[in-house]
C-alpha positions in Angstrom: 0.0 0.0 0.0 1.0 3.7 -0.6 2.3 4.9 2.4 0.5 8.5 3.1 2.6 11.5 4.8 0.3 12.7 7.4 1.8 16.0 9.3 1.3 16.3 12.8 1.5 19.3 15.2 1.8 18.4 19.0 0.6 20.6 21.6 3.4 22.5 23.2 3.6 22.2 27.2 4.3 25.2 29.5 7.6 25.0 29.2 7.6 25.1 25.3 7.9 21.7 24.5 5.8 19.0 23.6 4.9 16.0 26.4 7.1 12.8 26.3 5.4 9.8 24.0 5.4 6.7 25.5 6.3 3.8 23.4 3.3 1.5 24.4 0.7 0.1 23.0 0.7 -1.0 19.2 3.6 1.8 19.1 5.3 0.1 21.9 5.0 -3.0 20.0 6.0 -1.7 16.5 9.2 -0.2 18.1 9.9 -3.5 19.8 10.2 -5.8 16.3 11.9 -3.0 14.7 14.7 -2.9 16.7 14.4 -6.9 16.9 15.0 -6.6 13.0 18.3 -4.8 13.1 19.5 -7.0 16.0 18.7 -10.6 15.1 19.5 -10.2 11.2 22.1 -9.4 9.1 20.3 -6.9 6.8 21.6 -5.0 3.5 19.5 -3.5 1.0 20.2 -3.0 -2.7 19.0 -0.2 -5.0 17.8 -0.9 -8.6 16.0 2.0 -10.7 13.0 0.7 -13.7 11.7 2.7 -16.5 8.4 3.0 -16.5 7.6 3.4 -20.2 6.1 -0.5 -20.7 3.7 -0.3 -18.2 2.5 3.2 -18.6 2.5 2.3 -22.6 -0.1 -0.4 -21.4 -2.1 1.7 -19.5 -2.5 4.7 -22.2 -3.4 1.7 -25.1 -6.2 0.4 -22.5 -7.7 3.9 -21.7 -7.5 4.7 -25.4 -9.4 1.4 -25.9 -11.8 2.3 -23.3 -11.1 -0.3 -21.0 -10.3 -0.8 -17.6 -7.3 0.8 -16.8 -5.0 -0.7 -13.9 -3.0 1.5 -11.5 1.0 1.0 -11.7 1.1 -0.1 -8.1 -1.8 -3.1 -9.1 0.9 -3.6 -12.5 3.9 -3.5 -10.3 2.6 -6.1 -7.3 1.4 -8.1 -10.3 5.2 -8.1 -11.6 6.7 -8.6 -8.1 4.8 -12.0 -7.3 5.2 -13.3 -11.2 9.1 -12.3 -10.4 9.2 -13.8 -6.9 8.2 -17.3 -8.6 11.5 -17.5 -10.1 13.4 -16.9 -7.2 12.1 -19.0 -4.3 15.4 -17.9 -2.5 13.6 -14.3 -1.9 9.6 -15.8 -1.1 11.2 -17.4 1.9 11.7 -17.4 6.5 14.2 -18.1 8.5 13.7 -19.2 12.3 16.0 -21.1 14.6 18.6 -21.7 11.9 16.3 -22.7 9.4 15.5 -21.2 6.0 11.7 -22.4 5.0 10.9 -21.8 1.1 7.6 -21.2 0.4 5.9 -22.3 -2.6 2.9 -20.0 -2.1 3.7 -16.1 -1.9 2.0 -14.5 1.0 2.7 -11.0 0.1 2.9 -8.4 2.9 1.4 -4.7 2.2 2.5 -2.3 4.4 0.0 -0.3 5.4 -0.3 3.1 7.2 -2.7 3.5 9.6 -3.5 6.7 11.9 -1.2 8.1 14.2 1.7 7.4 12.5 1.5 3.4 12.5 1.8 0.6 10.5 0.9 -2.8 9.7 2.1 -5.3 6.9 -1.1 -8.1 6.8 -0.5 -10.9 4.3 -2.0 -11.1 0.8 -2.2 -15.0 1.2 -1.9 -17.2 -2.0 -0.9 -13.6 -4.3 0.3 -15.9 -6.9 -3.4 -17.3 -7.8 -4.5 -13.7 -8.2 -5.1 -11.9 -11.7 -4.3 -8.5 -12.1 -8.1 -7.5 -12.1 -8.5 -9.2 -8.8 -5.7 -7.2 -7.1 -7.6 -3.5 -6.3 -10.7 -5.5 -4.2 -8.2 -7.9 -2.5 -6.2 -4.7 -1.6 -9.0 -2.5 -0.7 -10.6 -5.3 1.5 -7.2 -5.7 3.4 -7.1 -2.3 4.3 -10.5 -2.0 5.6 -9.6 -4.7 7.8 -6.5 -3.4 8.8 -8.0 0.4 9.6 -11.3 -1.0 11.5 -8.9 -3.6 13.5 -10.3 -6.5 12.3 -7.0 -8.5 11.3 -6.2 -12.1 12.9 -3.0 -12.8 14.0 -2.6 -14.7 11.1 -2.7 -12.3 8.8 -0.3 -10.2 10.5 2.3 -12.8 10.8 1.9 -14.9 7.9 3.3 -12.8 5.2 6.5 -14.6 2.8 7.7 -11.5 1.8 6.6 -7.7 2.1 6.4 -4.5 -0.2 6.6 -1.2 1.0 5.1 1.7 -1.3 5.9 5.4 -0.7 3.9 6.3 -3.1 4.1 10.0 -4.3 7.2 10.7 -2.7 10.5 12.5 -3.8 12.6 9.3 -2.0 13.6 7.8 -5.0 15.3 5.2 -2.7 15.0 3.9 0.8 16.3 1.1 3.4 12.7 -0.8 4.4 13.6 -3.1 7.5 13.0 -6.3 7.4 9.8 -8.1 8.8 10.8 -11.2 10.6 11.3 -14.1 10.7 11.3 -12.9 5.9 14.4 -12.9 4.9 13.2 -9.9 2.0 11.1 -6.7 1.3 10.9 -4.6 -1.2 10.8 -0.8 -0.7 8.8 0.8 -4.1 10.2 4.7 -4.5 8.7 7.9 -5.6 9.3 8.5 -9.6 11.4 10.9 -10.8 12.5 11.7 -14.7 15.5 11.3 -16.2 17.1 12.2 -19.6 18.0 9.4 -21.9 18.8 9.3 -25.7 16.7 9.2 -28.3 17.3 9.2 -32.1 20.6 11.9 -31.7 18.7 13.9 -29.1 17.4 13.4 -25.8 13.7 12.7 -23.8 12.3 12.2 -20.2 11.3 9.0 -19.3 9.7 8.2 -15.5 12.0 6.1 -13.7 10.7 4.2 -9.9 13.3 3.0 -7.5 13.2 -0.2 -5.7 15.6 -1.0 -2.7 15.6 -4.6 -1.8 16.5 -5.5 1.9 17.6 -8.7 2.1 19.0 -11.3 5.1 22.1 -12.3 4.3 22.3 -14.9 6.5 19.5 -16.7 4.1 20.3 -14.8 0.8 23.9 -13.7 -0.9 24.3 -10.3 -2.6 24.1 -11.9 -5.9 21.1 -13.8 -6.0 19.2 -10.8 -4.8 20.7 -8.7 -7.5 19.7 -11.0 -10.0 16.2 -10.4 -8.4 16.0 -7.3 -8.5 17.6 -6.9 -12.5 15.1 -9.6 -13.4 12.4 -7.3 -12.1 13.1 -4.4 -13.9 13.5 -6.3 -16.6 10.1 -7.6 -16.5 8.9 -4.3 -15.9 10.6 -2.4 -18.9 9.7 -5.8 -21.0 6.1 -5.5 -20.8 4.0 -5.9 -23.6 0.7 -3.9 -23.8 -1.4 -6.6 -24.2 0.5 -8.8 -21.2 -2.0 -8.6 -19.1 -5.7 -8.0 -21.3 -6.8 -11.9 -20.3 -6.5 -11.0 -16.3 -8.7 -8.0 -16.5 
């Protein structure tokens, strides 16, 4: 899910600053498994960049065609699960020294909720899911997820996890891991960039992705060949790719 900015103003005390936050509560817990992440794994993240001219080629022939049109983060999720069957390493869990490979993906969406916090409920069996499926399956997790209606299942049974900042100007981040996955995927904000074309030069949108990996489950090269086969797929995409799924 997109992950909304939402400012916040606290109340200044007599003094002229604001009263200590606790960290309790869902806060308290969130804080908790964060800083279990960093200690209990050995996390790197690396940063790949994709053009988005395929999938926004596909959209524009669709609209143009009058049909309906899916949204690049529906296209992108779509891509990440097709990818993540090719690379088992990266759909995977490790706990007490042993790596579990999952054969179904149970895709985490993080999403924000108020007050600054955040969930990442699974997406279970994302693989069996056509693209034109995606937007209610999303939608309904959320509303679960914002009226507190999530089992604790579905907040601990995600294989891997995708972070979205959505309209953002961080074209790359560092998403922590959610244990016991050994990977997440941060999606960026999308910027422009100049490339050549025919002796001259054009703007093309460009997304960032940052891959956060366990390296005590996954070596550098194996999630680089992840992340080059996603952006592959991504700038590969024919405009018809997907017209049986929707």
């Amino acid at each position: 899910m997109r992950l909304d900015i939402q400012k916040t103003t606290a109340p200044l005390g007599a003094d002229g600053v604001t009263p200590p936050i606790k960290l309790r509560g869902m806060r308290g817990m969130i804080a908790a498994k964060m800083l279990q992440s960093l200690q209990q794994s050995a996390q790197l993240t690396h940063h790949a960049s994709a053009r988005l001219d395929a999938l926004q080629a596909l959209r524009q022939r669709r609209r143009d065609d009058e049909l309906p049109v899916p949204s690049l983060q529906d296209l992108l999720l779509r891509l990440i699960v097709q990818t993540l069957g090719d690379f088992p390493a990266l759909n995977a869990t490790l706990e007490e020294n042993c790596i579990t490979r999952h054969a179904a993906v149970h895709l985490g969406l993080a999403i924000p909720l108020p007050d600054d916090l955040l969930v990442a409920p699974a997406l279970f069996d994302a693989q069996t899911l056509r693209l034109g499926e995606l937007p209610e399956a999303r939608r309904e997790l959320t509303e679960q997820a914002r009226s507190g209606k999530l089992g604790v299942k579905a907040l601990t049974g995600a294989t891997f996890t995708v972070s979205n900042l959505g309209r953002s100007r961080v074209h790359h981040f560092t998403p922590l891991l959610n244990l016991p996955q050994v990977a997440i995927l941060g999606i960026g904000g999308v910027e422009l960039r100049a490339v050549p074309d025919s002796g001259s030069w054009r703007a093309v949108e460009v997304i960032g992705l940052s891959l956060t990996f366990d390296h005590r489950a996954v070596n550098g090269a194996p999630a680089a060949a992840f992340l080059d086969a996603l952006c592959e797929r991504i700038e590969g995409l024919d405009s018809d790719a997907f017209d049986h799924e929707l």
